[in-house]
Every structure is written in structure tokens, then in C-alpha cells.
C-alpha positions as CSV (number, residue, x, y, z in Angstrom):
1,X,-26.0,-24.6,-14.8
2,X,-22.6,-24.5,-15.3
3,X,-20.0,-22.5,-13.2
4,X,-16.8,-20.4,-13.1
5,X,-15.0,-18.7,-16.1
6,X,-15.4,-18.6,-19.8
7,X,-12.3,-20.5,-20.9
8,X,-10.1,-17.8,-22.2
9,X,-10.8,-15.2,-19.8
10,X,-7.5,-14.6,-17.4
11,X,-6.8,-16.2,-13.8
12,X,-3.9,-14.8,-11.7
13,X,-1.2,-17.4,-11.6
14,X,2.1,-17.2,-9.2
15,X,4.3,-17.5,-12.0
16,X,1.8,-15.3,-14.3
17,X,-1.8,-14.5,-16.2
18,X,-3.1,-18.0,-17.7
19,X,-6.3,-18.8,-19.6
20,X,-9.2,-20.6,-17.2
21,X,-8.9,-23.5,-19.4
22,X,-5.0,-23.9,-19.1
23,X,-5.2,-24.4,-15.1
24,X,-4.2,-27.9,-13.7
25,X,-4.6,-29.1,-10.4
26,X,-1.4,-28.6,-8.5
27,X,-1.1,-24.6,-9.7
28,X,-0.4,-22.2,-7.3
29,X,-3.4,-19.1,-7.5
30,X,-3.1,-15.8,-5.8
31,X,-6.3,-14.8,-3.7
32,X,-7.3,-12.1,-1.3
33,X,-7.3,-13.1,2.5
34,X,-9.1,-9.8,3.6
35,X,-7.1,-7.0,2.4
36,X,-4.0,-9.0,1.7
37,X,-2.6,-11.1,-1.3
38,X,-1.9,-14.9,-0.5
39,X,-1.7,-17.6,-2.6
40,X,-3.7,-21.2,-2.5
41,X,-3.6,-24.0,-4.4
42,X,-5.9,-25.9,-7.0
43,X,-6.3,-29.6,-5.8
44,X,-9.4,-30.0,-8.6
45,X,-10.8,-28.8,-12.0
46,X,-13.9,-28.8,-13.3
47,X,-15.6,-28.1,-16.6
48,X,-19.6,-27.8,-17.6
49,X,-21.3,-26.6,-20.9
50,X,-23.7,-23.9,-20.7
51,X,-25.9,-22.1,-23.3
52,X,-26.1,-18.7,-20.8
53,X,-22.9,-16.4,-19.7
54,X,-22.8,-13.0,-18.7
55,X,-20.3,-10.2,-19.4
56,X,-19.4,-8.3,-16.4
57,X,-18.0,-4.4,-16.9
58,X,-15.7,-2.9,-14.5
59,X,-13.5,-0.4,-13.9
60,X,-11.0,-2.4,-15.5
61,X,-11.8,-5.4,-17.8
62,X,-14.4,-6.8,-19.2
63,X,-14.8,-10.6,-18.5
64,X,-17.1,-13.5,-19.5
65,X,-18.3,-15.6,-17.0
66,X,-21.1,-17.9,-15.7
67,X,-24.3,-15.7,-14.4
68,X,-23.4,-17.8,-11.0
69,X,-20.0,-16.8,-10.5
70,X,-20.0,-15.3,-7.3
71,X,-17.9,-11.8,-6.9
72,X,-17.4,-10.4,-3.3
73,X,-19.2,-7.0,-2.7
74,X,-19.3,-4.7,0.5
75,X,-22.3,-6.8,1.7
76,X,-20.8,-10.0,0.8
77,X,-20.9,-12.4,-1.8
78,X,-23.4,-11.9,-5.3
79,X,-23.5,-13.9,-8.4
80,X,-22.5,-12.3,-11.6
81,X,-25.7,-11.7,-13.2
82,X,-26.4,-9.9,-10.3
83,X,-23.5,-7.5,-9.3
84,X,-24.5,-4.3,-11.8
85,X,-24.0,-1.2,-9.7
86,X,-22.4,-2.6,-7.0
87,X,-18.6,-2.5,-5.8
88,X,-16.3,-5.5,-6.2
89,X,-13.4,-6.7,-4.3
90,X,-10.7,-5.7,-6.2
91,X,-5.8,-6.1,-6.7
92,X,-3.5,-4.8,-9.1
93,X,-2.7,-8.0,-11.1
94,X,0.5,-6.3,-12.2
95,X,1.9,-5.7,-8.7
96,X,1.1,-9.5,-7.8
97,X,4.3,-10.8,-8.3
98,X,6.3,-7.5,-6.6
99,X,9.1,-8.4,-3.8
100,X,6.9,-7.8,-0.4
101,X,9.6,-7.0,2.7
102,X,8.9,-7.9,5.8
103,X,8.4,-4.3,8.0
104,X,9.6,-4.6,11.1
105,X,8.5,-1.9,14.3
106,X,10.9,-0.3,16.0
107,X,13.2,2.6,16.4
108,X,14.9,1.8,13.0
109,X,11.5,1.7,11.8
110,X,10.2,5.6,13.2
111,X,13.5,6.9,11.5
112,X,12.6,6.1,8.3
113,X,8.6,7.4,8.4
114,X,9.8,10.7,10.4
115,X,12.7,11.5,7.8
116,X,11.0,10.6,5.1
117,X,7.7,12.8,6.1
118,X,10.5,15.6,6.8
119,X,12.4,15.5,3.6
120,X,12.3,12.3,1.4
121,X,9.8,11.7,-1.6
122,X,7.4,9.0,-2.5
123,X,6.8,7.8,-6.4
124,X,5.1,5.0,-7.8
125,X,7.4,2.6,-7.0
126,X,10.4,3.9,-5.4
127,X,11.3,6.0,-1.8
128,X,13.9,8.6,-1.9
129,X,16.0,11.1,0.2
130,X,18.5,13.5,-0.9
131,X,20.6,15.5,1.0
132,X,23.8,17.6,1.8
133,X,24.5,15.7,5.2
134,X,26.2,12.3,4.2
135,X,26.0,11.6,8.1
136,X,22.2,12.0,8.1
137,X,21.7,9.8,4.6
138,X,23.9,7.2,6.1
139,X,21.6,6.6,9.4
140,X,18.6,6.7,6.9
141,X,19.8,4.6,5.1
142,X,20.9,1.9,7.9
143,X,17.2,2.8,9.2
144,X,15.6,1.6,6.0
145,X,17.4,-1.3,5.7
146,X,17.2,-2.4,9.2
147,X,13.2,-2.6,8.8
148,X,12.3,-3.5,5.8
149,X,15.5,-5.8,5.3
150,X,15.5,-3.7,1.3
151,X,19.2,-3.1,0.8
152,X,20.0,0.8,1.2
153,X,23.1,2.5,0.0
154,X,24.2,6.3,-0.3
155,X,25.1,7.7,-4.0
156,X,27.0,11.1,-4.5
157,X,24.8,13.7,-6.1
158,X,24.6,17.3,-6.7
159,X,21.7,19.0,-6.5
160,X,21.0,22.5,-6.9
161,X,21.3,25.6,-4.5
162,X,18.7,28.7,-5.2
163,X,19.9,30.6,-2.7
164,X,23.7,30.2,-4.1
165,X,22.7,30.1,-7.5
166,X,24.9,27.0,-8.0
167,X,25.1,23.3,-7.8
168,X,25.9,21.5,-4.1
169,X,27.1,18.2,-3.4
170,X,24.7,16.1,-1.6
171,X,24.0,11.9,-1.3
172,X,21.0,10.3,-2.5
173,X,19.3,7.4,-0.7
174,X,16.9,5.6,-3.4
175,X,15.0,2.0,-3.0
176,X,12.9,0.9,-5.8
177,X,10.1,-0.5,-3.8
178,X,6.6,-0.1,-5.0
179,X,5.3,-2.0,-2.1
180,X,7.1,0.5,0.0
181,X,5.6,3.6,-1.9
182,X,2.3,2.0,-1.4
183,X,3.2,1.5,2.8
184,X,4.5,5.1,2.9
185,X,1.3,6.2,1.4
186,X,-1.3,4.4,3.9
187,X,0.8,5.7,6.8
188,X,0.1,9.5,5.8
189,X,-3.3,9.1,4.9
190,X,-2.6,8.4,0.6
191,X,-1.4,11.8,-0.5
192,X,2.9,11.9,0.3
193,X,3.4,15.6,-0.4
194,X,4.9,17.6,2.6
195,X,2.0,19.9,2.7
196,X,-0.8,17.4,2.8
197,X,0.3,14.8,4.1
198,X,-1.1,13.3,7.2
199,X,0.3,12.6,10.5
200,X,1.5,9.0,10.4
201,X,-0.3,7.3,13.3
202,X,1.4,3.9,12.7
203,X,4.5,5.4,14.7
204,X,2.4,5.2,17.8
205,X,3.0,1.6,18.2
206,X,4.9,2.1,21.0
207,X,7.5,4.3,22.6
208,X,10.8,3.2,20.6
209,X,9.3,3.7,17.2
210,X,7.8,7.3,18.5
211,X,11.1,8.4,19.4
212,X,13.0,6.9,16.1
213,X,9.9,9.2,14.1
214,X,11.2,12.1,16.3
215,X,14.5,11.8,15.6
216,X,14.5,10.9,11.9
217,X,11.7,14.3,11.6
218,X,14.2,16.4,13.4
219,X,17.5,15.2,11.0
220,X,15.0,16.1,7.9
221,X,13.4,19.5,8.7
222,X,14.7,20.7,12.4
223,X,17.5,21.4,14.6
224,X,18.6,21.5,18.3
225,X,17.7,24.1,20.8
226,X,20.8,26.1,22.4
227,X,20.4,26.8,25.8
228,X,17.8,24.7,25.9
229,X,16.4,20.6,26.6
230,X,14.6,19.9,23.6
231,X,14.5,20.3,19.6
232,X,12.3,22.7,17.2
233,X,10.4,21.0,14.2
234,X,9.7,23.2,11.3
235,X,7.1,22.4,8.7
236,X,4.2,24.5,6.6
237,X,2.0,22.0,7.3
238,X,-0.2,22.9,9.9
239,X,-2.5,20.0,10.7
240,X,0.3,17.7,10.8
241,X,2.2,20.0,13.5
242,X,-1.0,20.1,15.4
243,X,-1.5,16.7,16.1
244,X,2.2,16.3,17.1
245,X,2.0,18.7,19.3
246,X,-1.2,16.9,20.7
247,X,0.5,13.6,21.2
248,X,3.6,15.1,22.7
249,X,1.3,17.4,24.8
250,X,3.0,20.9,23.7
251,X,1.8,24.0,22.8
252,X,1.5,25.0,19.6
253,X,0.6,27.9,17.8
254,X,0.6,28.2,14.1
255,X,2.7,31.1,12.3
256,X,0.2,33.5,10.0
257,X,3.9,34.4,8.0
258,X,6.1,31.8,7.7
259,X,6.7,28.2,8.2
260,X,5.4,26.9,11.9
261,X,7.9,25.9,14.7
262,X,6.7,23.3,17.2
263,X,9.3,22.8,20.2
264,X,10.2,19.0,20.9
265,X,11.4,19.3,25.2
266,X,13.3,16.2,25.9
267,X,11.0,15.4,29.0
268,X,7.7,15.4,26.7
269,X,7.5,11.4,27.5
270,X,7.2,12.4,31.1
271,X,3.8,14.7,30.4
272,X,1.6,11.2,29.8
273,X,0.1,12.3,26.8
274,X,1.3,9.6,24.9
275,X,-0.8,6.3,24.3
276,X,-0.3,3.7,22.1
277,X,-2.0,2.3,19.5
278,X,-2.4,-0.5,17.0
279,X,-1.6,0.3,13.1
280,X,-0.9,-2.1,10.5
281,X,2.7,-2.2,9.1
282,X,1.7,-3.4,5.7
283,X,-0.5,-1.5,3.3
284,X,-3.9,-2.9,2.1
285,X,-3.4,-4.6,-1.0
286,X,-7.1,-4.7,-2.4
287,X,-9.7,-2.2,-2.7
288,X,-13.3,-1.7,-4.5
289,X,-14.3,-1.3,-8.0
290,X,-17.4,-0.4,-9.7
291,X,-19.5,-3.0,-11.7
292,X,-20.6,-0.9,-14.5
293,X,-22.9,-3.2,-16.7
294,X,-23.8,-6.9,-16.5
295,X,-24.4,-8.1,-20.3
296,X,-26.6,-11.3,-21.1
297,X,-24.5,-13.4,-23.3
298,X,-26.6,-16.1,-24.9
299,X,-24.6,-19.1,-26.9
300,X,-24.2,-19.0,-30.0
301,X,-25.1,-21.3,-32.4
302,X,-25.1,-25.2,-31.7
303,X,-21.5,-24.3,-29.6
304,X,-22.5,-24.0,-26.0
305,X,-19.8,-22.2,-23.5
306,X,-17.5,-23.9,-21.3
307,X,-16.9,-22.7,-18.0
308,X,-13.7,-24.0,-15.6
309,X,-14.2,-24.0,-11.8
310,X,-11.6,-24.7,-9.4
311,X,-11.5,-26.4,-6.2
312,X,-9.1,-24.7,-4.1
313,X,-7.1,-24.7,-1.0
314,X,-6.5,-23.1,1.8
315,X,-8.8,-20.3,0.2
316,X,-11.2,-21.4,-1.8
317,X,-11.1,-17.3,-3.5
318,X,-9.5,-16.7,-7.1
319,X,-8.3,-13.6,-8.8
320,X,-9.8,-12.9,-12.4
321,X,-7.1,-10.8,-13.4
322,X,-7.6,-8.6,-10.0
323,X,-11.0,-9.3,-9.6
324,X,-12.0,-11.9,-6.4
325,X,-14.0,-14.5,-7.2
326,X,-15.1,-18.4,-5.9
327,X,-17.8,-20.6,-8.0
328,X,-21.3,-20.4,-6.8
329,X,-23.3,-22.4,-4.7
């Protein structure tokens, strides 16, 4: 029986998608170590004929394959013939070859994820503030560049005032970043909108990062108290004040009208309601997709199929355009 890939079916290259056939030993693959992308080299390659292949139906492609291919599911690993209706592990090919920063914990590092839960945005592939303060872009901006090493710099803007019923100068902060985007969106639970977003926990790491959050919250959407040893943070979003105020240990009491205040006293560290915890910095960078059909695929002919196996190190894993994969045993 012969194993590994139909020969023109697509393997994840560093330097880009190849056909199984064209890999030679000395390529550099990308795999998945867990729930992050790494790459591993091919030190062999091997090639059998075969009368029997399989297609296998995803989510996303369509590939041909030896019936003992193995693909890794939630209970580990399966051969191809065998993986309908089950989940397998699964990358954006396109977002392989992105720029991944280093993210760094810290004070720098709380700034950023509290300002940008107070009043930045997240797209696809790109984190952005804008606002009228240029002192308040320029330490989010330092912030953002001191963890993630991405360079940061302000740009003059206007942007429109409803209440005025006119345009207002501001400064705009923008990284293109879609690993970023994707880091921003595991810390608040997937969904980056103000109203639903949830509370970051990965700024519990320890004390310095928890007051750079604070700080960088209370620049975006609250002020200083007169009179008074603490700040007031303002937001519609409920669930996210409430387990603030938890970890803080305050007192909080959601507004029926209008947007909810939670008070910030200065001497909150002192209460011992604060406990640290352990959160990845990175964001996963694999998840599951569905195997929706496994197809017989019988040769053709007197033309047999040849399939290319790969041996492989440190991982011995592959990407078929996304998909993770070894030969079978």
C-alpha cells in the first residue's frame, strides 16, 4: 500500500504552496506543534504506486490522498479512508507566511489591551485607535510598539463630531497586523466589539500588566475622580464591568439608563482580591474542520497513482494546504 499524497495535491512550503511531487529533501515544511505553526524539514522522499486513493471533503478543499494517510482528529490520529464525520486539525495556509511579533508582558503590554478594549478597533488584519488627544495616541502608540516590537506612529485625522455637527481634528494610530487582530481577538473571548467583548483575562499575568490595562482603559473611556483617590470607568458593557469590579474587589452596580460607571480607588491593590494567572500571549493558530465525505478513488486504467511521503524533522507533521497530516504506519 502506498502512502502520502496524490502528486499534484498541495503541501505548505516556507517560501509557498508546491505540488507533493515537486518536494526535495532539504525543503523547509510548515507543521503544527499543538496549536502553533513551526516549520521542520524534509531529510527523505519517498514514492509508491497504488491502484486505491481516497478523496477527502472538508470544509475547505478537496484532496486526493492515500486511504492510509493519517489526519489528526480530537481523539488522535485516523487514516483517511477513515476520517468521514469527524473533525480535523486544521491552519489558514494564507496566513502561513504573515510576520509573527514577538508579544512581550508587561506594563507596555496592559496599555495596549485596556485602550484598545476602551476605544480602538480590531479588523481582519489590522488594530486601530483614533482619537482627539495626541498625548493619549502617542503613549498608545509607544505601548504598542514596546510589546509587540510592530513599529507605531501617530497620523493627523479628522473625524467627525455629532454633537458639533462638524469635523474635529484627531490622530490615528493604525498597525497592519493580522496576527495582532487574531491576539486581540483570543484575549476578549473572539468577538472585538465594545459591547460584547469579553474581559481580557491575559492581563492578569501579574501586577504590572494589570495596572498598564487600567491605565490604558481609563485614557480610552474614563477620567479622574476630583476630590477623590481613584478613577471612574465608563462602558455599556455590563459583564465586562462586572468582572472588573470582581478582580479589583469593588462594588458595582449596573445603571438601568445609561452607560455604567465602576470606580477604580487607587488602594484597590491593597483589598487582596487580585490573583494571578497564566494566559497565553500568542493566539492559537490552528483549529478543527469538518470531514464531510471520504470518496473511494479506484485507478484508472493501467496508470496506477503515485503517492509522495516525506520523512521529516524535528516534526514528523505536514500541512496539506492547512490540513495536518504524517504518512501512516
Amino acid at each position: 500500500m502506498g502512502y502520502g499524497l496524490a502528486s499534484k495535491m498541495l503541501v505548505n512550503l516556507v517560501g509557498g504552496c508546491v505540488q507533493a511531487k515537486n518536494v526535495a529533501s532539504g525543503d523547509i515544511m510548515w507543521t503544527l506543534d499543538g496549536d502553533r505553526t513551526v516549520q521542520t524539514t524534509v531529510t527523505g522522499v519517498t514514492a509508491a504506486k497504488a491502484r486505491h486513493a481516497v478523496e477527502v471533503v472538508t470544509d475547505h478543499m478537496t484532496f486526493l490522498a492515500s486511504p492510509d494517510l493519517l489526519l489528526l482528529t480530537p481523539d488522535g490520529w485516523t487514516h483517511a479512508a477513515d476520517a468521514a464525520g469527524t473533525t480535523v486539525a486544521w491552519t489558514p495556509a494564507r496566513k502561513l507566511c504573515r510576520e509573527r511579533p514577538t508579544i512581550r508582558s508587561g506594563y507596555d503590554f496592559g496599555y495596549f489591551v485596556g485602550a484598545t478594549c476602551a476605544d480602538g478597533t480590531v479588523y481582519k488584519n489590522y488594530v486601530s485607535l483614533i482619537v482627539n488627544g495626541k498625548g493619549f495616541a502617542s503613549r498608545y502608540a509607544a505601548a504598542l510598539t514596546a510589546c509587540t516590537g510592530l513599529r507605531a506612529r501617530l497620523e493627523p485625522v479628522t473625524r467627525p463630531s455629532g454633537f458639533l455637527k462638524r469635523d474635529l481634528p484627531g490622530f490615528r494610530v493604525r498597525v497592519v497586523s493580522s496576527y495582532l487582530s487574531d491576539a486581540m481577538r483570543h484575549y476578549v473571548g473572539g468577538d472585538p466589539h465594545h459591547m460584547r467583548q469579553g474581559f481580557p483575562r491575559v492581563v492578569l499575568r501579574d501586577v504590572a500588566t494589570f495596572k498598564g490595562f487600567l491605565d490604558g482603559y481609563v485614557d480610552g473611556d474614563g477620567h479622574l475622580v476630583k476630590h477623590a483617590r481613584g478613577r471612574v470607568i465608563m462602558s455599556a458593557n455590563v459583564p465586562f464591568l462586572r468582572e472588573l469590579a470582581r478582580i479589583i474587589g469593588a462594588r458595582f452596580t449596573p445603571s438601568k439608563r445609561h452607560v455604567s460607571q465602576l470606580y477604580v480607588a487607587d488602594r484597590w491593590q491593597s483589598r487582596g482580591t487580585f490573583t494571578p494567572e497564566t494566559h497565553p500571549l500568542h493566539p492559537p493558530e490552528s483549529s478543527w474542520v469538518q470531514v464531510h465525505e471520504v470518496r473511494p478513488r479506484p485507478a484508472l486504467g493501467a496508470k496506477p497513482f503515485t503517492f509522495y511521503g516525506y520523512r521529516l524533522a524535528p516534526y514528523p507533521t505536514f500541512l496539506v494546504n492547512g490540513h495536518l497530516a504524517r504518512e501512516g504506519w
